[in-house]
N, CA, C and O of each residue as an XYZ file, in Angstrom:
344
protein
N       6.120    -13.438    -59.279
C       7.175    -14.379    -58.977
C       7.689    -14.969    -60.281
O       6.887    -15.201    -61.186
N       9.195    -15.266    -60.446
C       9.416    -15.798    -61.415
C       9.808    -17.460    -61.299
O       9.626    -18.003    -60.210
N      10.274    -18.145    -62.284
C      10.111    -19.881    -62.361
C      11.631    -19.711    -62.587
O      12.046    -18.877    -63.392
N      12.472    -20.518    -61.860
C      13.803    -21.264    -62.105
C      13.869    -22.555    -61.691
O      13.336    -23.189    -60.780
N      14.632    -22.804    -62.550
C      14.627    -24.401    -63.166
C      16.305    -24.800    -62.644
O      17.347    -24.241    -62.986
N      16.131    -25.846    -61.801
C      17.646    -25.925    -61.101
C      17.965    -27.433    -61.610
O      17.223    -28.410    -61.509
N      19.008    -27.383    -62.073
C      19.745    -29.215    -61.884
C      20.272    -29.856    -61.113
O      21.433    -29.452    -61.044
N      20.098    -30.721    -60.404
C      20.827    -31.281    -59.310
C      21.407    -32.471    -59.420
O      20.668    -33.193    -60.089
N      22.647    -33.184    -58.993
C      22.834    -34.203    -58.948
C      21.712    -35.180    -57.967
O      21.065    -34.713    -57.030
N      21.672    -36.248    -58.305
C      20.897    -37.182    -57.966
C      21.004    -37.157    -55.684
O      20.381    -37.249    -54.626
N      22.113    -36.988    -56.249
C      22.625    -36.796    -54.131
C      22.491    -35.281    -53.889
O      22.021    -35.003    -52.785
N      22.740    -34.455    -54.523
C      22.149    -33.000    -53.764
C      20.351    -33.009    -53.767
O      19.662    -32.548    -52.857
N      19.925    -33.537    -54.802
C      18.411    -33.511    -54.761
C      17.644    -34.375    -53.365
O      16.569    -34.200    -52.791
N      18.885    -35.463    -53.143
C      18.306    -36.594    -52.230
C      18.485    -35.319    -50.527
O      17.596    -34.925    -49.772
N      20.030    -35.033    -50.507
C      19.808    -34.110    -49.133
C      19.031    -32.646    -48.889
O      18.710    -32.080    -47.844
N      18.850    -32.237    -50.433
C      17.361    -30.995    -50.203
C      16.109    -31.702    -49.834
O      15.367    -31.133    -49.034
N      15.745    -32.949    -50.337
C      14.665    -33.415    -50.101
C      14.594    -33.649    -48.692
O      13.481    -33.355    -48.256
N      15.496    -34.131    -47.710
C      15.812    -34.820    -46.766
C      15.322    -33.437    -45.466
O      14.628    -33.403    -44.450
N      16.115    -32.508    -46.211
C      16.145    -31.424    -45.533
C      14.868    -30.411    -45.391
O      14.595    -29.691    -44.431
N      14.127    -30.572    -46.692
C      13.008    -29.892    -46.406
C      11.956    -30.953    -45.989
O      10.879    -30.447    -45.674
N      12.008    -32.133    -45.923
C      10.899    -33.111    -45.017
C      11.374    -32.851    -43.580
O      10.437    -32.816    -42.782
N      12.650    -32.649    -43.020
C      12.910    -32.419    -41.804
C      12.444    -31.164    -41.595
O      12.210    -30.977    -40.401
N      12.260    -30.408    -42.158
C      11.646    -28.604    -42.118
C      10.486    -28.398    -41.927
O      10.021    -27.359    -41.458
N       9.479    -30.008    -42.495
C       8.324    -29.643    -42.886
C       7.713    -28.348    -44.047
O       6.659    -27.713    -44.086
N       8.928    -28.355    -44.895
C       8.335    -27.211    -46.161
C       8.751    -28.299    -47.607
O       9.633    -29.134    -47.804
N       7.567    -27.743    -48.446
C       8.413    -28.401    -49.787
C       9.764    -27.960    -50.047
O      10.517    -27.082    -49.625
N       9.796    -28.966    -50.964
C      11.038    -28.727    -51.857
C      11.604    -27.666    -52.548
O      12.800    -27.376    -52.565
N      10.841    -27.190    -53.027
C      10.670    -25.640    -53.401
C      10.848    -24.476    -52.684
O      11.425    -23.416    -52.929
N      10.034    -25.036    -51.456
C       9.948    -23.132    -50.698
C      11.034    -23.632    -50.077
O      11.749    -22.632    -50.022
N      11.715    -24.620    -49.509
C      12.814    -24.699    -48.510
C      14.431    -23.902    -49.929
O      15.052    -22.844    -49.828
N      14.509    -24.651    -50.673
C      15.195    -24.238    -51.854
C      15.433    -22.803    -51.446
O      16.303    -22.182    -50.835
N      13.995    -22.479    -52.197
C      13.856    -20.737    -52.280
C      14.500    -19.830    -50.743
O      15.237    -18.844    -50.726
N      13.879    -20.623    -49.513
C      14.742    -20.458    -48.690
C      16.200    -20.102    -48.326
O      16.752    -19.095    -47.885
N      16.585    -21.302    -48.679
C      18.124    -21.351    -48.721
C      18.816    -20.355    -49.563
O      19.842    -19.730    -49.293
N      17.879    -20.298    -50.930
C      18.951    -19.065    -51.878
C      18.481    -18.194    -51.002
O      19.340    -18.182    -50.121
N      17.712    -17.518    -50.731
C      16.971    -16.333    -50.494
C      18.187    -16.001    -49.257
O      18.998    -15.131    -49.576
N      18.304    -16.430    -48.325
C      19.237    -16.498    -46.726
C      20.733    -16.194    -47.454
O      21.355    -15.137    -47.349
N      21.187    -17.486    -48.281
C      22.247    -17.234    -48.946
C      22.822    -15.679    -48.974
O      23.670    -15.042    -48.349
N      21.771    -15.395    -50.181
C      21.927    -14.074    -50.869
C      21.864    -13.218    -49.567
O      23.047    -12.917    -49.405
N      21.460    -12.896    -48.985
C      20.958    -12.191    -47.865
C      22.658    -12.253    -46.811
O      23.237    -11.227    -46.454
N      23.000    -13.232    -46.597
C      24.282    -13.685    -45.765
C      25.596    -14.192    -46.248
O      25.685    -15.390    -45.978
N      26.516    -13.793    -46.780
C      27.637    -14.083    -46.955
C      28.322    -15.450    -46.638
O      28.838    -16.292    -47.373
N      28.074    -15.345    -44.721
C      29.060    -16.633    -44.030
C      28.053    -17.597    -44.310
O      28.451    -18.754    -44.172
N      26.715    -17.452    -44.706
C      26.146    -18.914    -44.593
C      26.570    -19.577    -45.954
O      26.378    -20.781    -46.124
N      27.191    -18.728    -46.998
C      27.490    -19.734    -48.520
C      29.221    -19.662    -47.627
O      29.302    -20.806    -47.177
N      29.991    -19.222    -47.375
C      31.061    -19.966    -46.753
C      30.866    -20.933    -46.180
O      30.809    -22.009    -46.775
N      30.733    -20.845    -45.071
C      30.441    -21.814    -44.214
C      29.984    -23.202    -44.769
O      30.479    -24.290    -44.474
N      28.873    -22.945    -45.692
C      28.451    -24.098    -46.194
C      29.612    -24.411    -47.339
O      29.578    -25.575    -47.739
N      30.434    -23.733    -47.819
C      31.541    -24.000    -48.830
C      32.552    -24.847    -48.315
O      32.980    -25.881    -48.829
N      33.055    -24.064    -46.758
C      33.744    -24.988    -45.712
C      33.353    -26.078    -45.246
O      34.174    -26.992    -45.162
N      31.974    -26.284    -44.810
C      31.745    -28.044    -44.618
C      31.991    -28.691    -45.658
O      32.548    -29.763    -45.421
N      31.773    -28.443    -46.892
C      31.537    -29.286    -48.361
C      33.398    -29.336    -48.618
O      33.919    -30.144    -49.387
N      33.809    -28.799    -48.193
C      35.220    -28.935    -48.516
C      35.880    -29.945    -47.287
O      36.643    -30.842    -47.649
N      35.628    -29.809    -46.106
C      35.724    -31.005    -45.282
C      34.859    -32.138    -45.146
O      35.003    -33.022    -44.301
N      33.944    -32.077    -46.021
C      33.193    -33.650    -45.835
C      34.387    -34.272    -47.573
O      34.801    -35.396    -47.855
N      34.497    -33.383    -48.068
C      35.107    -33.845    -49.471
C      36.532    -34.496    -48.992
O      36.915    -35.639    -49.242
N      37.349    -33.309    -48.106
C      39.063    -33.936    -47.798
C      39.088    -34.207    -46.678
O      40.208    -34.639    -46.403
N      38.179    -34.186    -45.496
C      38.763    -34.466    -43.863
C      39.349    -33.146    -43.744
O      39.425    -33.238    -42.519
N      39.663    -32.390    -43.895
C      41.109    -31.177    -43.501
C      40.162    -30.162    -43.165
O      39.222    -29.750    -43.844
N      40.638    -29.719    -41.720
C      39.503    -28.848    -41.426
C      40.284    -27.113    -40.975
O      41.432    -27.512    -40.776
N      40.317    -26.379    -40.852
C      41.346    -25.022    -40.239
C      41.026    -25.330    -38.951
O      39.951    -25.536    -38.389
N      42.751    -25.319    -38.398
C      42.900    -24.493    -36.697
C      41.962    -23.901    -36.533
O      41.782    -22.948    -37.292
N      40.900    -24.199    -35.438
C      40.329    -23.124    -34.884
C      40.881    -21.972    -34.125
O      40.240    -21.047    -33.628
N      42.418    -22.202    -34.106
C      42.845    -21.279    -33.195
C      43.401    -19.854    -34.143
O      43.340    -18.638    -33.963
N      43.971    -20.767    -35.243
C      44.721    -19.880    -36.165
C      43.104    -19.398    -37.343
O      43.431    -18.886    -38.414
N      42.001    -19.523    -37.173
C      41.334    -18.722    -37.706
C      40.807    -17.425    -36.636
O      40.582    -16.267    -36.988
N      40.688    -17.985    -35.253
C      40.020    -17.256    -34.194
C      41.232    -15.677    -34.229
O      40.810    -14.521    -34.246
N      43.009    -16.138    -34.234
C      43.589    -14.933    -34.228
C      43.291    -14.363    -35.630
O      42.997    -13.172    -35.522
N      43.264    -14.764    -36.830
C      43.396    -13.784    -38.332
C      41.533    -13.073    -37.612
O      41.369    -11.871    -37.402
N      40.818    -13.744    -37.457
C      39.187    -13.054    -37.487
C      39.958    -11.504    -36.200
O      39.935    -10.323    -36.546
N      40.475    -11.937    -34.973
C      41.170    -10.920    -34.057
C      41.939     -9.493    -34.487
O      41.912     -8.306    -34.162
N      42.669    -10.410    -35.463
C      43.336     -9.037    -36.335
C      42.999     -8.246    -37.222
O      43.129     -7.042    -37.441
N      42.493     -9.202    -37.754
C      41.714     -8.102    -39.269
C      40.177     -7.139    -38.220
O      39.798     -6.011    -38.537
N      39.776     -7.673    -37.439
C      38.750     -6.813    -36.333
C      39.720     -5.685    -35.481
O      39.311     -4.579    -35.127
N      40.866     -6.125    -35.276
C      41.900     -4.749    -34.423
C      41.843     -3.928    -35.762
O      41.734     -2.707    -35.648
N      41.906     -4.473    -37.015
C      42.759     -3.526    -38.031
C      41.921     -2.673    -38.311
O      42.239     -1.512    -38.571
N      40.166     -3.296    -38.304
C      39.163     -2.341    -38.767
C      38.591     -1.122    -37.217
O      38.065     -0.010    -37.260
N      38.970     -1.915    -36.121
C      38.609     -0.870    -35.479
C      39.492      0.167    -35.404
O      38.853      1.208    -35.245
N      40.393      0.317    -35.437
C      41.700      0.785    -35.471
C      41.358      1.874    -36.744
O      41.507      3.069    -36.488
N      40.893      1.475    -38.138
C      40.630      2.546    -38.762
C      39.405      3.528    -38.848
O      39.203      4.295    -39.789
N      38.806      3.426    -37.998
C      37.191      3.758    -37.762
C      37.139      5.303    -37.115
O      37.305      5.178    -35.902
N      37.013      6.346    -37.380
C      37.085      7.332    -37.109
C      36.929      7.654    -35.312
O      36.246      6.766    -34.801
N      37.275      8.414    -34.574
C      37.331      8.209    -33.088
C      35.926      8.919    -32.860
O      35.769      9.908    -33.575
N      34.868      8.608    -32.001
C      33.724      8.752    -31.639
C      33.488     10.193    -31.306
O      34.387     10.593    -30.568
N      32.537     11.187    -31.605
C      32.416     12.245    -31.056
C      31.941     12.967    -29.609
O      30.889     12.710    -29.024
N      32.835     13.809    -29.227
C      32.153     13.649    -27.394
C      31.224     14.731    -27.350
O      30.581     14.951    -26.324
């Protein structure tokens, strides 16, 4: 295993702490956690990019006008997907 050394502001350190006493894991393995999932998952560093951007401005996206772009760009990819063999 290797050692990384992270900096945190005084308030991100306070809601990891918060978060891994609610977990019941240290500070550390919950951390390691979180990158580890991160890396592993795409929408969970969005997602978490998108709350941090609405706790920062209030402004949140249409759920409606994200639900059709997620609709289309899913027609567009099935649509290019080779047709199934019978």
């Amino acid at each position: 295993m290797v050692e990384l050394t992270l900096t945190l502001s005084a308030e991100h350190l306070a809601l990891l702490r918060a978060a891994a006493d609610e977990a019941g894991e240290t500070i550390e393995a919950f951390a390691a956690r979180l990158i580890a999932n991160g890396l592993r998952y795409d929408e969970w560093a969005i997602t978490e990019a998108r709350l941090a951007e609405y706790d920062r401005t209030g402004v949140a996206e249409d759920a409606e006008v994200v639900f059709r772009e997620v609709r289309e760009q899913l027609k567009t990819r099935l649509a290019e997907r080779p047709a199934p063999a019978k």
